[in-house]
Structures are given as C-alpha cells and as structure tokens.
MARVEX-846751 format. One record per residue (C-alpha): residue number from 1; x, y, z. Coordinates in Angstrom, 3 decimals, always signed. Example, Ala and Ser with C-alpha at 12.3 -4.5 7.8 and 13.67 -1.06 7.14 Angstrom:
1 | +12.300 | -4.500 | +7.800 $
2 | +13.670 | -1.060 | +7.140 $
This chain:
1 | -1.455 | -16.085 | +34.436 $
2 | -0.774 | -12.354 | +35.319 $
3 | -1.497 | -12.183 | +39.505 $
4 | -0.051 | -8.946 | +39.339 $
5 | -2.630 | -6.083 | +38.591 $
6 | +0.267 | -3.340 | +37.840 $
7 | +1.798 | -6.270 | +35.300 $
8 | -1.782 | -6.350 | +33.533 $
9 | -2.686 | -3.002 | +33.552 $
10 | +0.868 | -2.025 | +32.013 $
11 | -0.084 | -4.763 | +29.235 $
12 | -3.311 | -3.105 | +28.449 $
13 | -1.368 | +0.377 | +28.092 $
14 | +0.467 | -1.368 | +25.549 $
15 | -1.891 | -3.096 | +23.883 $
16 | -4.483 | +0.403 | +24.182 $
17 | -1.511 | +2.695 | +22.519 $
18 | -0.663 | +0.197 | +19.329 $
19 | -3.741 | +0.239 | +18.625 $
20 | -4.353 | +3.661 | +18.226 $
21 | -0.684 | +3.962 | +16.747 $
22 | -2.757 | +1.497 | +13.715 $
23 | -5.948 | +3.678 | +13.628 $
24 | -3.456 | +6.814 | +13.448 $
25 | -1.211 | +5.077 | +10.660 $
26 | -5.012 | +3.840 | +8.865 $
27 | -6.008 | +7.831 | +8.481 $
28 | -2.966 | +8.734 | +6.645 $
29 | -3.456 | +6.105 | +3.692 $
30 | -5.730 | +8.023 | +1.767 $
31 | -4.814 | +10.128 | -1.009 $
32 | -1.982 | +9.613 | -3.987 $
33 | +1.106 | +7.478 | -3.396 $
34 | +3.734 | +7.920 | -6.228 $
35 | +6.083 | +4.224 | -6.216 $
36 | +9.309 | +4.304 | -6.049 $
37 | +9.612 | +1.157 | -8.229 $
38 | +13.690 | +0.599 | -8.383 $
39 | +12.067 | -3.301 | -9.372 $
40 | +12.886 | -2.360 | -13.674 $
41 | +14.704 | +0.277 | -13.738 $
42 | +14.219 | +0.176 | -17.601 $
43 | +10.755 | +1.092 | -16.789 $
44 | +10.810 | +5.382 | -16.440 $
45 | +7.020 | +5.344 | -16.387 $
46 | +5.593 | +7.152 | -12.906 $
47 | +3.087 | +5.412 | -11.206 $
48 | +0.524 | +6.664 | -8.404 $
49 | -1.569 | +4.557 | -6.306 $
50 | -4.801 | +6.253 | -5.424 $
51 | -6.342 | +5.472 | -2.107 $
52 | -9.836 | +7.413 | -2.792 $
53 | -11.956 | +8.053 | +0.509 $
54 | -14.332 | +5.760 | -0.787 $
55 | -12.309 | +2.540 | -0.600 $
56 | -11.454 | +2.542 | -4.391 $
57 | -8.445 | +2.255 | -5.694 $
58 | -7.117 | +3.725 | -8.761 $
59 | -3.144 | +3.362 | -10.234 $
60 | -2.052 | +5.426 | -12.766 $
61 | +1.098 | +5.158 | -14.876 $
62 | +2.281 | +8.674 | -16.217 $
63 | +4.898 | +8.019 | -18.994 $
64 | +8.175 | +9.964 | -18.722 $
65 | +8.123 | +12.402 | -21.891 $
66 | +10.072 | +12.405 | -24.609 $
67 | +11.606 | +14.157 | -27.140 $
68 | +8.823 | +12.358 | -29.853 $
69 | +6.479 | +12.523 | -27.027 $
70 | +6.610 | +15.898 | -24.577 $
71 | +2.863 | +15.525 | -23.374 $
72 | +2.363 | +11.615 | -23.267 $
73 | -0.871 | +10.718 | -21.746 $
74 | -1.433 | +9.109 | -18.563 $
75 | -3.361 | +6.121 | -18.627 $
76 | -5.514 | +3.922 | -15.621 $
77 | -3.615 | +0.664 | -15.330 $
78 | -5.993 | -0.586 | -13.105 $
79 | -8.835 | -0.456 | -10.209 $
80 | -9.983 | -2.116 | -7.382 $
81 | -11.618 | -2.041 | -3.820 $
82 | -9.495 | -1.518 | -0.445 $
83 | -10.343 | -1.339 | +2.913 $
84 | -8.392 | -0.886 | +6.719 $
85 | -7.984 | -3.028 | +9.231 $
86 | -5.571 | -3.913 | +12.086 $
87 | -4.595 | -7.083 | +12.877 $
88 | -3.243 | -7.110 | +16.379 $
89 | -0.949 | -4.407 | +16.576 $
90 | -0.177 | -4.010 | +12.588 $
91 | -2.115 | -1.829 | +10.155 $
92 | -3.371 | -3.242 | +7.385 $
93 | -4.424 | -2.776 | +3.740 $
94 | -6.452 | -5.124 | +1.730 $
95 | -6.812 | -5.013 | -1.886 $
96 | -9.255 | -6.855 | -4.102 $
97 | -11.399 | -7.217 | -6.866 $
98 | -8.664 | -5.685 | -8.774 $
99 | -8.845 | -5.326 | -12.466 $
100 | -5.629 | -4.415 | -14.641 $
101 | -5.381 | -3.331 | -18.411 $
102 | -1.531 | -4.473 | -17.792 $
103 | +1.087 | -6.861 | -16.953 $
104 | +3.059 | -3.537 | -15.469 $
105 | +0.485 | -3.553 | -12.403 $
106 | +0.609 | -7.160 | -12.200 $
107 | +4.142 | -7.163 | -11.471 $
108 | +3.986 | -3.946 | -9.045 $
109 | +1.868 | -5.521 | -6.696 $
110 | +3.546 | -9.106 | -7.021 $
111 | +1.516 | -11.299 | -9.121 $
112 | +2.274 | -14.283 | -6.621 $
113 | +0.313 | -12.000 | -4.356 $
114 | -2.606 | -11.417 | -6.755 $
115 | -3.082 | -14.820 | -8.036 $
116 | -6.980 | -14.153 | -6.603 $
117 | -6.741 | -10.191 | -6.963 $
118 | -6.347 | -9.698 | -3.908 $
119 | -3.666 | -9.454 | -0.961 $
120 | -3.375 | -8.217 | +2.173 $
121 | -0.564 | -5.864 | +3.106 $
122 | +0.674 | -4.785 | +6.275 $
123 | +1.604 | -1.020 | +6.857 $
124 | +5.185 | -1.074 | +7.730 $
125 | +5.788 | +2.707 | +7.754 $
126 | +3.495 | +5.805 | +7.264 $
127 | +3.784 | +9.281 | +7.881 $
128 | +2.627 | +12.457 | +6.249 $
129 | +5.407 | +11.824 | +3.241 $
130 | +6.599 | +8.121 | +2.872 $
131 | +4.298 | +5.048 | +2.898 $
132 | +5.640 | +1.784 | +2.880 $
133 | +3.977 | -1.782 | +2.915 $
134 | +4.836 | -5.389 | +2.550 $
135 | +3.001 | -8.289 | +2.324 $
136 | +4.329 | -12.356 | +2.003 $
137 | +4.230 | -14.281 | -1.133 $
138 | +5.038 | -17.750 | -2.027 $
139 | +8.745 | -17.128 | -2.494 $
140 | +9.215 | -14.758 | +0.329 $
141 | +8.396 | -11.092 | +1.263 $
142 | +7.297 | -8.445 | -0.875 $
143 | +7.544 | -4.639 | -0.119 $
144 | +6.414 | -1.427 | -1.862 $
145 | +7.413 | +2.087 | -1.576 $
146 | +6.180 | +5.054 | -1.936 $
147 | +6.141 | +9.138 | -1.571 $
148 | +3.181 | +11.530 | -0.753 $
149 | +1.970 | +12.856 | -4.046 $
150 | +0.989 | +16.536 | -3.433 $
C-alpha cells in the first residue's frame, strides 16, 4: 500500500504524536471539574465531578445559598468507577458502576447514556482550566462542560 518509506515514516510521526497528545490530555483529568450545566437553568445548584487518582468518581451538588439557607450543605449525588483509555487518536473516559441518590445526575450525564451506568466519553478538549467531553446517545450527541476547580 505505502511503497514509499518517507510516506510511512511521516504516518507513524503522526500516528506516534496523537498518541501522546491522548496520554498528555489522560494526565490532566484528575482532580475537581465544576459543570457548567446551562441544560436547566432553573437549577442554581453547583456541581463538581471528582476524578480521584484512584479511578473513583465522586459528583457533588453544592446548593446556591439563600437568604433562608446561607450555609446549605453539599450533598454526594453519586459515585462510580472511571478509567482512561485512547481509542485511536481520541482520549477517552469511561464511567461505570455508577450509583446516584438523584434524578439531577441522571440527567447530567444523559440518562440515554446511562441506561447500563455506564458510557464512554471522548475527551474533546482539556487543558489545565477547561475540560470538555461528549459522548453519542440514542438521539444524537451529548457534551459536558466544565472548569478546573481549584
């Protein structure tokens, strides 16, 4: 198929520097991820995806205080397992075995996705502040965003 060496070697290059572009983008998951969820915007609740180092996941909702409530409290919303992968020349992120206390998370992560508790989700963008990721559904394409929580 490719007779000429230069042509094959310059595909390798490629192929060699995406996927170390995905192991670069796969080191910057972990930590807290606050969502910008513009989904309900009747919903002023904070939420932050943990990625733990130990491939658990933990999301948070933080309700926005009120007058009758300055210092709500936060309260887990659900857990599960992730791990890293690339597929080709795309990061990836695959949840599972996750287990909500509400229909909030459900609808975060696309219940169409999480009809088994899990989905996989590619890593569209990452860098040391924004994270997005999108993953496809039965009705079309999901995506989630988010900014570093420091």
């Amino acid at each position: 198929m490719f007779r000429n060496p230069l042509l094959k070697l310059s595909l390798l290059a490629v192929i060699a520097m995406g996927m170390g572009s995905c192991a670069e983008e796969i080191s910057q998951l972990g930590g807290a991820w606050r969502l910008f969820y513009i989904n309900h915007l009747d919903d002023p609740n904070i939420y932050i995806w943990d990625f733990a180092d130990n491939g658990e996941l933990i999301i948070t909702s933080y309700p926005l205080p009120t007058d009758s409530n300055p210092n709500p409290t936060p309260g887990i919303l659900g857990t599960g397992k992730y791990e890293t992968t690339t597929e080709f020349l795309d990061a990836v992120v695959i949840i599972s075995e996750v287990v909500t206390t509400s229909s909030h998370l459900h609808t975060q992560m696309s219940s169409c996705c999480m009809g088994d508790n899990s989905a996989s989700w590619t890593i569209l963008n990452i860098d040391s502040e924004t994270l997005r990721i999108g993953t496809a559904d039965a009705g079309g394409y999901v995506m989630r965003e988010f900014t570093r929580e420091r």
